[in-house]
N, C-alpha and C positions, 0 to 999 in steps of 0.2 A: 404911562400905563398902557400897554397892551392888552388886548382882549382877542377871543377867538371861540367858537364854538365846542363842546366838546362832543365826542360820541353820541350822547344822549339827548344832542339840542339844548341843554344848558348853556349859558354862556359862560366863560371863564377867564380870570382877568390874571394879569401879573403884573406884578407891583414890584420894579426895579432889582428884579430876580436876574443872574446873570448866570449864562452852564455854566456848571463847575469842566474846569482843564481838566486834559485828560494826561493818564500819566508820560512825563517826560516833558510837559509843558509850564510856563513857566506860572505858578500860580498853584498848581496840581500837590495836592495833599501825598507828603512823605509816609515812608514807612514810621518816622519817628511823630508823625500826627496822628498815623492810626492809632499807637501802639498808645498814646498818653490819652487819646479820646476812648480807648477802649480799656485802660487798664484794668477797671475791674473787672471787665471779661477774661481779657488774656492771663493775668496774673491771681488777681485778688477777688473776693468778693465781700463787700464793708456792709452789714448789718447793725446799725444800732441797736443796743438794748437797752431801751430808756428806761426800763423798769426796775434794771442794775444800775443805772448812770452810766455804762459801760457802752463800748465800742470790740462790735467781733469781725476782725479781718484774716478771716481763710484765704491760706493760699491756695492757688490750683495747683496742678502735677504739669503748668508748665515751666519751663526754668529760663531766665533770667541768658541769654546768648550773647546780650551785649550789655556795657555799662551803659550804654545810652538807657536801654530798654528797664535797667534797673531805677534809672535818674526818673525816665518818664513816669515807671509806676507808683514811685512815690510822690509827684509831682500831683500826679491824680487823687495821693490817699489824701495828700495837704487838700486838695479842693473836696473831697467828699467830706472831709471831719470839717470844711468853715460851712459847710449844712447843718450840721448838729449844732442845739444851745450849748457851750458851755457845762451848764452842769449837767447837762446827761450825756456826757462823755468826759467822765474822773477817773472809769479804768482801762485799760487795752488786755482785751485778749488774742492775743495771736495765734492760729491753729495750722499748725506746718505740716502735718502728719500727711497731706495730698502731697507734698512734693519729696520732691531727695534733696537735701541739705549741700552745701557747698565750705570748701576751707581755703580755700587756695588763695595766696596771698593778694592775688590781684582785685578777686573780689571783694574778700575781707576789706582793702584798705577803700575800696568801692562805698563798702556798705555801712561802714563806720559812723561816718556825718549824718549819714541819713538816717539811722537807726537811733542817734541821741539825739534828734531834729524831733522824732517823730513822737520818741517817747519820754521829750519834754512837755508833751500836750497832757500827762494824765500823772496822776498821783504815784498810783501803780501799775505793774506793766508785769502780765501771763502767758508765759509760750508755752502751746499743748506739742508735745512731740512724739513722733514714735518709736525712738531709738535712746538708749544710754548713750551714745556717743552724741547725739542732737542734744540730749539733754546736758551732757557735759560742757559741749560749746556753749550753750545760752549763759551757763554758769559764769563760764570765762568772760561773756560781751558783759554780766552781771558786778562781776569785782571788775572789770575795766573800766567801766563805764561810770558805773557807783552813784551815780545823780538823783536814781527813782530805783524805789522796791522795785526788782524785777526777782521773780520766780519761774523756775522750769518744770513741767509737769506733764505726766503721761495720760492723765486724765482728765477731761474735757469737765465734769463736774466739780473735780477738788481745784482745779484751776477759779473756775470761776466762785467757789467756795470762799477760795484765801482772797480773790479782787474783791467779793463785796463785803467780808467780815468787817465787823465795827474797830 
């Protein structure tokens, strides 16, 4: 344990704290460290709403550049929902309307696992969207996927209407 005065005349100790490296050195935090330690900033923002049982993860208007970038964020959502009990997370609402949607088969086949990964954690499963065409794809991930009630929806209230009806 090191010790050392600070500006104030306080004393101040450290306890087997070591610098962090700096970039290009070997130890030094990747872009792929930032990006899954910050994914709720970058990407996502995860809200519980215990009061629904439910789970609300908005997207941001940033977009997803690489697969890695999309693996990490969801790597993240996996660690934000083992915060939640159980039963106060039975529905997912998803609100997409911050970003621009994607089709392209690369990511599609990207995004596939990870999307029946996620949305085998909840009963049922609400995309709010801003577009018929967003709404039309979710449709499609909806009969492909077929596992859990998933619904597409332009409105952020009837969305969360149809997750918590009895």
């Amino acid at each position: 344990m090191g010790g050392g005065y600070s500006r104030r005349g306080l004393k101040r100790y450290t306890i087997g704290i070591r610098p962090r490296p700096s970039a290009g050195e070997a130890g030094a935090p990747t872009d792929r460290d930032r990006v899954a330690a910050r994914g709720g900033a970058a990407f996502h923002q995860f809200t519980p709403l215990i009061e629904h049982s439910a789970i609300l993860l908005e997207r941001t208007d940033r977009r997803y550049a690489t697969r890695e970038e999309l693996i990490d964020a969801f790597a993240w959502i996996d660690g934000q929902l083992a915060l939640v009990a159980a039963p106060d997370r039975r529905f997912l609402l998803v609100d997409t309307r911050a970003t621009t949607g994607r089709n392209d088969p690369q990511f599609e086949q990207a995004m596939a696992p990870l999307r029946r990964q996620l949305q085998a954690n909840f009963e049922r499963v609400a995309v709010v969207l801003r577009s018929t065409i967003g709404r039309m794809q979710v449709e499609r991930y909806a009969r492909d996927d077929g596992d859990v009630p998933l619904r597409a929806f332009t409105s952020y209230e009837e969305a969360l209407g149809w997750l918590t009806k009895s």
